[in-house]
N, C-alpha and C positions, 0 to 999 in steps of 0.2 A: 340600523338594528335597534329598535325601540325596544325599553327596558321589559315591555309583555312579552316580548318574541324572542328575548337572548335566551340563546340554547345553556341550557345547565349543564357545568359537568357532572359527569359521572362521579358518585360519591364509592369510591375505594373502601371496599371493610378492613376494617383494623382486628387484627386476630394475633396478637403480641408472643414471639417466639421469644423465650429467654436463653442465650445461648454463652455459657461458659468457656474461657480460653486463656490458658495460661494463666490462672487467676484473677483475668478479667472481665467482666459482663457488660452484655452490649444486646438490646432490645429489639428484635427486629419485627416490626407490627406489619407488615407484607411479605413476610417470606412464605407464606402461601401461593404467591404468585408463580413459583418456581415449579415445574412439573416433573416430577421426582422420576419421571421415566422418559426424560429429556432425549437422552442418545435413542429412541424411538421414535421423538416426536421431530428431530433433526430429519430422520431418511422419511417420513411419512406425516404431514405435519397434521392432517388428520384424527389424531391419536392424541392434540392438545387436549387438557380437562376441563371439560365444559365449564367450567366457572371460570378460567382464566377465560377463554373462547369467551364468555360475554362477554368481562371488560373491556376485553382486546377490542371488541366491536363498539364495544359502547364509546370509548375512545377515541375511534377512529369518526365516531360519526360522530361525536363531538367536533372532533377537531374540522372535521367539513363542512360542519355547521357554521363555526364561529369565521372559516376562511372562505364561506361561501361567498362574499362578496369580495372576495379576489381571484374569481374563479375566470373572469375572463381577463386579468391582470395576467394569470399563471399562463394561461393560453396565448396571449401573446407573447409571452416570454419564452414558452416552451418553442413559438414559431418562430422565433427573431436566432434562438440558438440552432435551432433546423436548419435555418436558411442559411448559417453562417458552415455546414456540413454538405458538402459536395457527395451529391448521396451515392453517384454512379465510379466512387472512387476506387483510386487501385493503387499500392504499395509501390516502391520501385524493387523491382525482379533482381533476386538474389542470386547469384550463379551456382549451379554447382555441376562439374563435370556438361555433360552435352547438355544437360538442360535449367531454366531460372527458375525459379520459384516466387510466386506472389498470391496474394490475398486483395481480393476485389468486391466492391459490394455494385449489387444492383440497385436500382431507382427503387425507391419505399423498401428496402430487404432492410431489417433490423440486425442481421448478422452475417459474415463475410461467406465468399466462395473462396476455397483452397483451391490453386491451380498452379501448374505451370508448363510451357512452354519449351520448345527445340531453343537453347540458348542463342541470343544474336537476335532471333525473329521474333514479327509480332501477330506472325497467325501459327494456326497448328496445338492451340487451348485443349491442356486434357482437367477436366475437371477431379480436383483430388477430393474434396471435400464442401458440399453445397449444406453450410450449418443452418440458415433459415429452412433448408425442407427436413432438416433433421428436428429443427423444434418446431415444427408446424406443431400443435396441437397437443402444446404445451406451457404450462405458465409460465416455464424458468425453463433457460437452458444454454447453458455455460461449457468453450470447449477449457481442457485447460492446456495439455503440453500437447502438439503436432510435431509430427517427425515422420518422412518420407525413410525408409531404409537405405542405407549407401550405396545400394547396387542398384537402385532406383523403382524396384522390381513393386515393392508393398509401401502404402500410406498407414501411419497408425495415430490416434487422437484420443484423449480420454474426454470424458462428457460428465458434467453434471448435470441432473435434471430437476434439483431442489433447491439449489443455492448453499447445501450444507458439505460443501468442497468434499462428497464422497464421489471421488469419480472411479468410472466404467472405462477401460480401454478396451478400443477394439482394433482389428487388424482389416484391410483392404486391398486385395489385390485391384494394382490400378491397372493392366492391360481387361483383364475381365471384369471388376468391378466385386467382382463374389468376397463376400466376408470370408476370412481363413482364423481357421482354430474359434476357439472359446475365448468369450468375452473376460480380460480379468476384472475382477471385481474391487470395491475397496481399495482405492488406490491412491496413494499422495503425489507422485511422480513418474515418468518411467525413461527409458533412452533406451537406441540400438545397442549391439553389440558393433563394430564395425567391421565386421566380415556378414552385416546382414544376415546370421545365425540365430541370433538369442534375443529378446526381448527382457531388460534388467528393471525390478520397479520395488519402489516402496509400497508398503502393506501400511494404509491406515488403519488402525486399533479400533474396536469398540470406544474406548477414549476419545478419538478423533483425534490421534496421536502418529507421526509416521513411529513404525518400531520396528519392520524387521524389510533383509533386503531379499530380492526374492529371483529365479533366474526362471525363464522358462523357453523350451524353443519353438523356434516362429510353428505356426499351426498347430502346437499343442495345446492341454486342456491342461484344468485342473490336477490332475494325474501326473502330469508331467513338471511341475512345480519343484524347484529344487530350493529350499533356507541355502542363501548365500551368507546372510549376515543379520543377528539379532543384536539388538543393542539392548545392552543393560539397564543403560540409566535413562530414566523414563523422562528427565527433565534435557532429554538432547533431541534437537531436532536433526532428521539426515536429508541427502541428496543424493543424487545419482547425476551418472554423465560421464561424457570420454573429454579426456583432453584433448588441449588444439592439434596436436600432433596425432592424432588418432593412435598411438602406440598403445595408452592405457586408456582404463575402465576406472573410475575413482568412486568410492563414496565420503560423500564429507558428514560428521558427526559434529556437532556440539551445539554450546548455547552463547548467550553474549558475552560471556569470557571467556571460555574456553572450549578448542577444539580439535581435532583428530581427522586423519585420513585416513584410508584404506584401498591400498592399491590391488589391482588385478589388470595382471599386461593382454592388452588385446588377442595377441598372436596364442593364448593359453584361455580363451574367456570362460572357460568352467573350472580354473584353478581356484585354490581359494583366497580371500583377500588378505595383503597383510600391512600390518601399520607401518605408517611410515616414520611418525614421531610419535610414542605415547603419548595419551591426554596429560596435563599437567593443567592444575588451575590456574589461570589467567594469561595463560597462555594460546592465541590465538596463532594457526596461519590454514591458509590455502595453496593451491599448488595448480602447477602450470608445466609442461614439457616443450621445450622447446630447444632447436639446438645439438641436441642429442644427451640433454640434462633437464635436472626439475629446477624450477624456478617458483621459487618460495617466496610468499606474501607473507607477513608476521609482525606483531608486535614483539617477540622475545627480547630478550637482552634490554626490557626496558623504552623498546620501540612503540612508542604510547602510540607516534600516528604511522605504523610500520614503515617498515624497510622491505628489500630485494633482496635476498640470499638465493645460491645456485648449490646442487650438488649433483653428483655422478649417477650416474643408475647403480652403480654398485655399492654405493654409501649413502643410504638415504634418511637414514637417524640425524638427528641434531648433530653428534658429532660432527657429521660429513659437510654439515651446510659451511656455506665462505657467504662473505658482504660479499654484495656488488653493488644497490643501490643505497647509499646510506640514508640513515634514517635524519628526519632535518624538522625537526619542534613547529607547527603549527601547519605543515602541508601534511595534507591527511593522501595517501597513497587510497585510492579508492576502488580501483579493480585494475585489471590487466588483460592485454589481449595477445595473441601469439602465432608469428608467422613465418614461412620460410627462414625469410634473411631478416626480418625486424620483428622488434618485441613493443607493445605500445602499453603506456599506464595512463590513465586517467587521476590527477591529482588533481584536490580541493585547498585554496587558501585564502583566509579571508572571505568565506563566502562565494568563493567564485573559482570554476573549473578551467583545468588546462589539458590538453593534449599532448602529450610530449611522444616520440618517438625514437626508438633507437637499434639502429642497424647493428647486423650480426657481426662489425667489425668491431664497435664500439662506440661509431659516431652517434651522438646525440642529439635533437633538434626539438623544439615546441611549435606547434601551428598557430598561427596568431592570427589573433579579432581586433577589429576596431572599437565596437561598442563599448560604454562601459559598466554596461549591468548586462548579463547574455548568462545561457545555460549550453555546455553541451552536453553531449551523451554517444558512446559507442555502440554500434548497433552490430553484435552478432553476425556473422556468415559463416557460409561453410566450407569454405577453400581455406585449405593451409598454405598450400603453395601458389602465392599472389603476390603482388606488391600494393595492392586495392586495400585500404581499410575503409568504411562508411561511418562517417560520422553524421549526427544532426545539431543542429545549432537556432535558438532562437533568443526571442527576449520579452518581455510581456508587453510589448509592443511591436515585436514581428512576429508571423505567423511563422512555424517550423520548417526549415530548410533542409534536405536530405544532399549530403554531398561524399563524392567518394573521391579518397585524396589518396595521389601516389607517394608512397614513401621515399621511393627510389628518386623520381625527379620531384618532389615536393609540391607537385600542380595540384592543383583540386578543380572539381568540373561538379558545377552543383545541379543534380539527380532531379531535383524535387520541388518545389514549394509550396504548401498549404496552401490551397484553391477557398477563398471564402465568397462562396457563389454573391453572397449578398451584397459583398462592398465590403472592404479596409482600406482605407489609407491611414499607416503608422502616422506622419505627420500631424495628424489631428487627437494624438496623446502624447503624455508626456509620463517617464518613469523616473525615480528618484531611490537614490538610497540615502538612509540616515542611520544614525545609529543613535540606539537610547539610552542613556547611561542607567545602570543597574542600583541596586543599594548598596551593592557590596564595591560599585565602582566598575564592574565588567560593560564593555561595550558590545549591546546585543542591536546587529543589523534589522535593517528594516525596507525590506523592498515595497515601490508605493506606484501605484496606476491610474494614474487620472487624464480626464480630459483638459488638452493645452487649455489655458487659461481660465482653470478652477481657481476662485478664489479661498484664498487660506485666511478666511476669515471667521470659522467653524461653523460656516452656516452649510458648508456638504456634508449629506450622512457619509459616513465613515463605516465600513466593514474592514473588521481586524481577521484576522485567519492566521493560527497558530497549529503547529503540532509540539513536538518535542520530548520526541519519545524514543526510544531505540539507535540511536545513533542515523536518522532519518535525517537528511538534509531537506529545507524548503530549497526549491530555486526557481528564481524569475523565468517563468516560462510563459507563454501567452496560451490564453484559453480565451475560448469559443466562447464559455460561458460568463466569466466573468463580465465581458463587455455589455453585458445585459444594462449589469449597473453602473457601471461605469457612465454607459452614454445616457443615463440618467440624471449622469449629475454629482454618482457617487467616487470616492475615493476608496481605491482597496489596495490595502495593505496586508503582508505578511510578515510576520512576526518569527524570527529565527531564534527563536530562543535557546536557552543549554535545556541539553536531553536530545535534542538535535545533532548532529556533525560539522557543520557549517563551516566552525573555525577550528574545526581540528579535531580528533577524538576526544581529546581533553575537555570539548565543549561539551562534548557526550556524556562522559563521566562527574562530570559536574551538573550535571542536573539526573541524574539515577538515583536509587535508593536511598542513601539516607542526607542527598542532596536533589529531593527531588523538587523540592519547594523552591528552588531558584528557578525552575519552569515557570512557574507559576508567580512567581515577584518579576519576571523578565517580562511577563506577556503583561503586568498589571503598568511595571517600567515606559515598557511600549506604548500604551494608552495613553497615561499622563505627559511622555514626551508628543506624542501627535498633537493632543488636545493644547497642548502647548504653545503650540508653534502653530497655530488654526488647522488642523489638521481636522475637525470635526468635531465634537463638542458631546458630552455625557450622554442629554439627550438626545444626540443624533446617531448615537454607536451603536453596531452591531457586534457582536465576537459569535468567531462559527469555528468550529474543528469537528472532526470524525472521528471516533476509535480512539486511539491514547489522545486525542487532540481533543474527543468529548471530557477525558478526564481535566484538562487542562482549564475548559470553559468552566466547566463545573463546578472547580476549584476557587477561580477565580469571580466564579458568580455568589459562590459564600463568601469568599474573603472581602470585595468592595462590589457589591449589586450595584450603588452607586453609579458604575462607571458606564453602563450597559441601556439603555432601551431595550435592546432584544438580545437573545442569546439562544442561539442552533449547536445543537448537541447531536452529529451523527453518530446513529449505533454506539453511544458512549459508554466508554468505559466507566463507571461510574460506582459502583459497589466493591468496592477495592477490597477491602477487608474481606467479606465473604468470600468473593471470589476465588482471591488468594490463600480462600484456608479449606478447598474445596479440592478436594487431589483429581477427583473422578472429571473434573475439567480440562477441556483439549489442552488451554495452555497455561493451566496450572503451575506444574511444577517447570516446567523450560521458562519462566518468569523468573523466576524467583530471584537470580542473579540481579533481574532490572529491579523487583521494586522490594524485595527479601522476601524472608521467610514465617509468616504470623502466625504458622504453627508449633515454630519451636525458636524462635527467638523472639524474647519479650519487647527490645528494643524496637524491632520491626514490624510489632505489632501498634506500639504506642503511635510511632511517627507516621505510619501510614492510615491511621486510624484520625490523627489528629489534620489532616487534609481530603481524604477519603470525599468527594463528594454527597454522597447520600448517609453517609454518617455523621457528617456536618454541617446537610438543613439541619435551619435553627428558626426562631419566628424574627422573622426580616423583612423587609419590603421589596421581594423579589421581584426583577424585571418581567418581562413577557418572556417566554421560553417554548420553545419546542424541542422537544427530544422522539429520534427519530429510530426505529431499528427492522430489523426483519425476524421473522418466528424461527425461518431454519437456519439463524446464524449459530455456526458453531465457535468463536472468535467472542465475539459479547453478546452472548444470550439476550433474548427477548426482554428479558425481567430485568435485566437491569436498568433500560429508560422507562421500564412499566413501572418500578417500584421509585423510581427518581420523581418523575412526576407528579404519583401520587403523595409523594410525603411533602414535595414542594408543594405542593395545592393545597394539602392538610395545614401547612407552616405560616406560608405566606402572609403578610399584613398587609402586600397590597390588592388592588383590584385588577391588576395586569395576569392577563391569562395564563396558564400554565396546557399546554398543549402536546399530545401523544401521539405518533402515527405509526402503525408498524403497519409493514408488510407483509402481508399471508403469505406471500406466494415467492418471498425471496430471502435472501442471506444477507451477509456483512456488506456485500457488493452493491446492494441494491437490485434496480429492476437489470433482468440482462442485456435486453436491446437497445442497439445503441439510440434510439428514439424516446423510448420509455423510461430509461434514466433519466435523460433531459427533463421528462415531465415531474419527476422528485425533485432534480435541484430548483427548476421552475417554480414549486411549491418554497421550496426554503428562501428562495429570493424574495418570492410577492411575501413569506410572512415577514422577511426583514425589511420589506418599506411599510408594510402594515403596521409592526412594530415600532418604527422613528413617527409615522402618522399618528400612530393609535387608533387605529382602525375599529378597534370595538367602542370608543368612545362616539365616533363620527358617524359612526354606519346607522 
């Protein structure tokens, strides 16, 4: 790319908002970019204001410009992770009663078939839901919750068709195929009733808020809609769903500290709902039936990484609850599954998951792995009365294994294994963990993927990958995509930082609100420990995260640019302050707990203002950057990588590009098919060797 021919960016108008708060001011020269009639332009993105709509474009073809000679880099990349996806694949068939259930895609189908099968056999396919003919002839289109009715009779599925998580649920009769009753509209969630009667769902808000529960029965309309349950506080998010025991109807209320249930017994499912422990701040739990009692998840009494309490159906208050699993400082109790005669938890320690199970006598057992860096995960069914749980289990060097292990006799018969049409052999990488010592002296893990016999001599580019946010654990799992760079030559690392769960909840709370800047000294930790130790070297680095993971890059690309060559910012979160002092946002006020309150505490204005990404360009010699989002994301707005960008570009002292890409046509998720995603991360890869290359230099 000769110095005649380099594409110009887009010059951003500067149009200075002076905006008072709490006594303090703070400038914002792009808040024009924001389109004041947002929650319209979510369901209809059409309805943007022309003047954002041109930069949006101008940006984008900027940024095609400048990555145009990685345009067949992207394309092979986008075909090495195709070919590593077995396109004609299919789930292992879930049981339930006479017949399984799975999810299958066809050769080139971008999104699954819903089906299932007379249990036991492998002919006799009823087709419950073909989502590729449902988004034929459409940009976006996303299912989100699926659920067949208990009596096997009706399929029901909710749809997005923008990417702005408004979904549509509809009803199917699967012997005839005929649509039954009206479509609900605006919906955050929904589940049966278990007598296959009722249809139970959250109501999303003009906010983009779940807020009220809603009942309705199967084949009716609008007309027939009964308020089950409105929630008060606008900063609690809900759920829906029946426990494992199908007995009860539950909804769960709250935010990251504190939450609430609301029962309704199956056998009564238009009774009304009632709590089962009042909300109390900072007090958390969930609940489970099993046995012929509730079995209760919690932090109470001080359970930072919870415990197991049970109680009666006739004493369901706090009072009533008794210990049974006690609570043990650095195993984080992470969910629960519930069955006949055995109850199973999934617990986290030190970074790394265990299985433990225990029968309805008492006896207790853990399933054990060899490896020693691996991820599992418990996968949902629908049978209570089994001795079957399925787990999956991998490591960022095996591909995912699907196994289904009896409790009873303690065998497992493994179901599954990730098909990578193109070729894996494990043997030819290697994974490591390390841990990087902090400033404050915390040891924050570090999961690493490389090709056996990468020299650690810093001459591999290095991609770091960070979140650390909401009590999200990272964990070693193998991806399709990553091996892109990998077998490039790269080293990729993930960075567990606090804000994360990893090592407990206490990791979690140690990096939130007004300790949120240890996210952010852990992920800088991590670097300088790699580079260290030859793990890659300044200019050979890349840092990528998504969503709070964008905040995280963002943070740390102000605090040492330094350390960075390139830096990918998905959908990032990134205008922290504003955002947060923005009520009419989906997740405005259910934040607050994670990073406070900057409309009414001053303290929480200063510290989050004093790391805030786009508040803290400053003139520095910023790395190459790309920041990435969609137009109908409701989660992190368009504007917020539109206005990062531009001020980085405004800032910058160096000559390394500053790059925008959004998505017309999709949400926080990206593209929806499973092909057309590929083609975005595709894009983010070819910009991070562009980036360690310097591609605009050489071109």
């Amino acid at each position: 790319m000769s110095a005649s021919t380099k594409p110009v960016p887009p010059a951003a108008r500067q149009d200075p908002k002076r905006i008072e708060q709490l006594g303090r001011v703070r400038v914002d020269e792009y808040h024009w970019m924001k389109d004041d009639n947002w929650q319209a332009v979510l369901r209809d993105p059409s309805l943007i204001k022309a003047d954002v709509k041109e930069h949006l474009t101008a940006e984008n073809a900027y940024t095609k410009a400048m990555l145009a000679p990685t345009e067949a880099l992207q394309q092979t990349l986008f075909e090495e992770m195709k070919g590593r996806i077995k396109e004609d694949d299919s789930s292992v068939p879930a049981p339930d009663g006479p017949w399984e259930y799975y999810t299958r895609y066809e050769t080139g189908a971008q999104h699954p078939v819903r089906a299932r099968r007379p249990r036991g056999r492998t002919d006799g396919e009823v087709v419950l839901l073909n989502e590729d003919a449902e988004a034929k002839g459409k940009a976006y289109y996303e299912t989100g919750t699926t659920a067949h009715s208990p009596d096997h009779v009706h399929f029901a599925w909710s749809a997005d068709s923008q990417g702005s998580e408004v979904y549509r649920v509809l009803v199917r009769n699967v012997a005839s195929g005929a649509m039954v009753g009206e479509p609900i509209e605006s919906v955050y969630d929904f589940c049966w009733s278990p007598d296959s009667k009722w249809l139970f769902w959250i109501l999303r808000d003009n906010n983009g808020r779940p807020a009220k529960a809603f009942r309705r029965p199967l084949g009716g309309g609008a007309k027939d809609d009964v308020l089950v349950y409105d929630e008060p506080d606008e900063g609690f998010f809900m759920g829906i769903g029946v426990l494992s025991s199908e007995k009860w109807i539950s909804i769960g209320v709250g935010n990251q500290e504190t939450s609430e249930v609301l029962l309704i017994p199956a056998a009564d499912p238009t009774a009304a709902p009632k709590v089962m422990e009042p909300r109390k701040i900072g007090v958390r739990y969930d609940v489970d039936h099993w046995d012929g009692k509730f079995v209760i998840r919690t932090n109470a009494d001080g359970a930072v990484d919870f415990k197991l309490m049970t109680c009666g159906e006739g004493n369901v208050s706090k009072a009533g609850w008794k210990d049974w699993i006690a609570h043990q400082p650095g195993r984080l109790i992470v969910g629960t599954m519930a069955f006949k005669d055995h109850f199973v938890r999934l617990e986290k320690a030190d970074a790394l998951n265990r299985i433990v199970v225990t029968a309805r006598g008492g006896d207790e057992h853990a399933v054990d792995f060899e490896e020693e860096v691996y991820a599992l995960g418990l996968e949902g069914g629908y049978e209570y009365d089994t001795t079957t749980v399925r787990f999956t289990y991998t490591s960022m060097t095996t591909p995912r294994q699907w196994f289904d292990y009896d409790m009873a006799s303690r065998q497992r018969a493994l179901r599954k294994t990730q098909e990578i049409p193109s070729g894996h052999n494990p043997a030819d990488y290697e994974t490591r963990r390390v841990n990087a010592r902090a400033s404050d002296g915390a040891e924050v893990p570090v999961f690493i993927l490389m090709k056996k016999g990468t020299k650690l001599d810093g001459s591999a580019p290095l991609l770091l990958y960070g979140y650390g946010s909401y009590g999200i654990a990272q964990e070693p799992t193998f991806s399709i995509r990553n091996l892109s760079l990998v077998n490039r030559g790269w080293i990729w690392a993930t960075a567990c930082v606090r804000g994360g769960s990893e090592k407990g909840w206490n990791w979690f709370l140690d990096g939130k609100k007004f300790k949120k800047k240890n996210t952010f000294t852990d992920f800088i930790a991590c670097a300088e420990h790699l580079h260290a130790a030859g793990y890659g070297k300044p200019e050979r680095t890349v840092c990528y995260g998504g969503s709070a993971g964008g905040l995280l890059v963002g943070a740390v690309t102000n605090m040492r640019p330094d350390l960075w060559a390139g830096v990918i910012g998905a959908v990032p979160f990134v205008d922290v302050v504003n955002t947060m002092s923005d009520v009419s946002l989906p997740l405005t006020p259910p934040e607050w707990p994670e990073w406070g309150n900057p409309i009414e505490d001053p303290q929480a204005y200063d510290y989050m203002f004093s790391y805030s990404p786009y508040d803290q360009v400053a003139a520095k010699p910023y790395p190459a950057v790309l920041a990435t989002g969609g137009l109908s994301d409701p989660r992190v707005t368009y504007w917020e990588p539109e206005k990062w960008s531009a001020r980085l570009r405004a800032k910058t002292t160096s000559a390394n590009p500053i790059l925008l890409k959004i998505n017309m046509d999709a949400g926080h998720g990206g593209a929806s098919g499973r092909f057309d995603f590929l083609k975005e991360i595709a894009l983010d890869y070819a910009f991070a060797i562009w980036a360690v290359e310097k591609g605009w230099q050489t071109a």
